[in-house]
N, C-alpha and C positions, 0 to 999 in steps of 0.2 A: 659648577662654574657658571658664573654669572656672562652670558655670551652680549655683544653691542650687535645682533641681528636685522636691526629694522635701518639698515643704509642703502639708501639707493646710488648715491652719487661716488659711493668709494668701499672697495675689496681690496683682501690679501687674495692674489690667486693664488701665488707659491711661494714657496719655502724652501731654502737650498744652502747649506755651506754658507752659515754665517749672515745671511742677506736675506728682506723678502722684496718681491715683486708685488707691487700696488697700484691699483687704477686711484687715481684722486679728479672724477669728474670725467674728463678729456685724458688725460692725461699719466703716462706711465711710467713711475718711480721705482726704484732700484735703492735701500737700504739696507744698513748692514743692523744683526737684531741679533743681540745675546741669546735668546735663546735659542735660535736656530743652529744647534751642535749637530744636526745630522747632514747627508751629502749625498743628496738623492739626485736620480735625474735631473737635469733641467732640460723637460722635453718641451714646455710651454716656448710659442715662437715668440711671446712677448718677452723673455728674457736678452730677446736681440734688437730690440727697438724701442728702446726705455725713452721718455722723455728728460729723464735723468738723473743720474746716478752718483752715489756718495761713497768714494774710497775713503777704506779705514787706511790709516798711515802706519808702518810700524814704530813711530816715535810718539805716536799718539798725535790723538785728532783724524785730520783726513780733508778730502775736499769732494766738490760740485763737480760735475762735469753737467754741462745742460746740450741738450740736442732739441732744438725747436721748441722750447719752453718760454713760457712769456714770464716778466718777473714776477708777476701777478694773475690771478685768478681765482677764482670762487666756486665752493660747492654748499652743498643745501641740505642740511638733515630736516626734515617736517619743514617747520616754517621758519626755523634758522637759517643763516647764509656768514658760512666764515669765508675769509681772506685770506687765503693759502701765498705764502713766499719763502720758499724754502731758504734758509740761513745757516749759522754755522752748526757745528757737531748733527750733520741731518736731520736737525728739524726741518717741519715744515708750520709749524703755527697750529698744530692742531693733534690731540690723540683720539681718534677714532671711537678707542677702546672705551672710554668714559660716556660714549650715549646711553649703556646699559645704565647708570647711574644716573646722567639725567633722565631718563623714562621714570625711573624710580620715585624718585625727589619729587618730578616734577604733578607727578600724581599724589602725589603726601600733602605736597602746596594746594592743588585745586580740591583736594576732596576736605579741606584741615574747615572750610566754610567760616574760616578768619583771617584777617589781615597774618601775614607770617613776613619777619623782617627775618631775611639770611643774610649772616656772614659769612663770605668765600674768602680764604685764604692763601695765599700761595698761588692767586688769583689766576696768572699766565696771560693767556690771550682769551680767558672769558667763555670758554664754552662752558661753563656749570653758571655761571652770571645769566648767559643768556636763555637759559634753559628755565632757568628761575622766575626770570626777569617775564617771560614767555607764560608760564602759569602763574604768574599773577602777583609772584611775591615783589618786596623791596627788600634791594640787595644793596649790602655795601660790599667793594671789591678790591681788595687789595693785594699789593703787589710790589718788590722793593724794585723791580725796573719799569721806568716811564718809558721807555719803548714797548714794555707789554702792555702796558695799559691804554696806550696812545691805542697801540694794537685793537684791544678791545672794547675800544669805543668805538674804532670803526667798522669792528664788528655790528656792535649796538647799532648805527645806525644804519649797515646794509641791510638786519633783519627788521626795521623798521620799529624798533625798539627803542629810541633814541631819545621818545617822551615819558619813557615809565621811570617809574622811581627808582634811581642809584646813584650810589655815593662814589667815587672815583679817587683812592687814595696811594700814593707812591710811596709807602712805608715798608721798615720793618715790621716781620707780623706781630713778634714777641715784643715790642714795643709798644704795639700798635694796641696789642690787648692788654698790657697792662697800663694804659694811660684807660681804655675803655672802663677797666674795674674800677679805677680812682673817679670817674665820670660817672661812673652807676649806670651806665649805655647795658640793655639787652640785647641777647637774639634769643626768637624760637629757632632757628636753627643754626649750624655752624658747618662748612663744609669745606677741607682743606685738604692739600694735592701739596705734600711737604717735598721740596729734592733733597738729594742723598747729602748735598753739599751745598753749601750757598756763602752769598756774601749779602748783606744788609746795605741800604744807599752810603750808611757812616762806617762801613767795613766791618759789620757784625756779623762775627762767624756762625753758619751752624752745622750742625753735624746730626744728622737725625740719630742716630742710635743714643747718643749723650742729652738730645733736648725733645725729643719728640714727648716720652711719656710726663717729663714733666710738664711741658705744654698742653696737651692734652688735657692735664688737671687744671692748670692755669685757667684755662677755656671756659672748665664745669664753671667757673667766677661767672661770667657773663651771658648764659641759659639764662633763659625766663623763667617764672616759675610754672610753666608749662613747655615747656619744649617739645617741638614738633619733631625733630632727628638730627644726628650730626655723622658726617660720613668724613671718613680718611679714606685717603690712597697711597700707594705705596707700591714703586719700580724697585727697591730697594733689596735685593736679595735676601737678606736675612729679616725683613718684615715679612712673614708668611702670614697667611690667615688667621692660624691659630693664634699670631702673634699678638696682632691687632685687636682679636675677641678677647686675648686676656686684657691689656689696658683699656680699652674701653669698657667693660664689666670690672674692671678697677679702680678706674675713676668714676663714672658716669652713672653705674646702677645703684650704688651708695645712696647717690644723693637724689634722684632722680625714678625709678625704678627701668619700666620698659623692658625692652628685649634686642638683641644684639645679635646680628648674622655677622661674618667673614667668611670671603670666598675667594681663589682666584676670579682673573676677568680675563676677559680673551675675543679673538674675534676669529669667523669663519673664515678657513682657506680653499677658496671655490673649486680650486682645482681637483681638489680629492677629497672632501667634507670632512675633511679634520679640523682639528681649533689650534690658534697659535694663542698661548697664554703670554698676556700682559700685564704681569703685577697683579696686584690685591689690594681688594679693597672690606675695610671693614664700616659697617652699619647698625645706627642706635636709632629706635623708634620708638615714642613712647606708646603705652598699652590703651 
């Protein structure tokens, strides 16, 4: 398992009956986490003085309850700084779990000792943007909500990122890339975070199980002819690791060669040094 280890500003402490307990910075969060099936103690005293907490509903959804929460605030991986506000379905603008991925990457970009344009997909609020953006590369970022991207710009500029080279686009992705192939537009890299369901800004559905692996291929179109790596992620239940290694070694080594990991990813639960798993992510590098 691929662990996101190197956080100072935020932990899982525990894990309980559907929910986990999180510090983000200052501040003590209470969400509800599919994987958490077991119903262990809650002997942690932070599980009684959360800064705030997201009930799942039984009709679906759920709501905030906030106890002394500002609507706004900020934590700090290395020398990033995102903008944490929690919203609907408990989010908070940020998964944790994915700095294992950016540490990865972003050593790929500074050791690659050439210019490296990435494409991020499925964009969100920009943590693999900034992470990018951070060792050195140029990133186009997209995204089909301009509330995320708004997001993510004011990311960019709290980490003081805000003069590096990146593109800021409000699109569909699958659109997005096939206008790029008709353009002849490269990347050396490509690095996409697909949801299990979505709508596109002109109401274009998608469904990951139905379009992920043809997109995938679609994508091989616009690698350079050197490609530096392209990473998928996947909350998606039935994308498991192994899933991800077969199409990616399906699409990608054909044309390309390199070599191809997948793994769970996950992050420390302080309280008892166990690991809460969050999804998978799979990885193409060339040789």
């Amino acid at each position: 398992m691929w662990i996101a280890d190197n956080w100072k500003d935020y932990e899982v402490i525990d894990t309980s009956s559907g929910e986990k307990l999180e510090r983000w910075g200052d501040f003590l969060l209470i969400r509800p986490d599919p994987q958490v099936i077991w119903n262990t103690p809650k002997t942690n005293n932070n599980w009684h003085k959360p800064n705030g907490h997201y009930y799942r509903s039984n009709k679906g959804g759920g709501q905030w309850k906030f106890f002394n929460l500002p609507e706004q605030w900020t934590i700090h991986y290395n020398n990033l700084t995102f903008n944490l506000k929690p919203f609907s379905f408990k989010h908070t603008g940020l998964f944790p779990e994915q700095a294992t991925n950016w540490d990865w990457f972003s050593d790929k970009i500074r050791n690659a000792k050439r210019p490296v344009k990435v494409l991020n997909l499925f964009a969100y609020t920009g943590g693999a943007t900034l992470a990018a953006l951070e060792a050195g590369a140029h990133v186009t970022h997209v995204d089909a909500s301009k509330g995320m991207v708004t997001w993510a710009k004011e990311n960019t500029v709290s980490s003081n990122l805000a003069d590096r080279p990146v593109r800021w686009l409000v699109d569909d992705c699958v659109k997005f890339v096939e206008r790029e192939i008709r353009r002849g537009n490269k990347y050396d890299a490509i690095i996409m975070d697909p949801p299990s369901y979505g709508r596109g800004p002109k109401g274009e559905t998608w469904k990951i199980e139905e379009n992920i692996f043809p997109f995938i291929e679609l994508c091989t179109n616009i690698l350079s002819d050197n490609p530096l790596f392209f990473l998928i992620n996947s909350y998606t239940t039935g994308l498991q690791p192994a899933v991800l290694s077969y199409m990616i070694h399906t699409a990608i080594v054909p044309k390309f060669g390199g070599t191809v990991e997948a793994n769970e990813i996950g992050l420390n639960v302080s309280s008892n040094g166990l690991v809460l798993p969050c999804g998978a992510s799979g990885r193409w590098e060339s040789e």
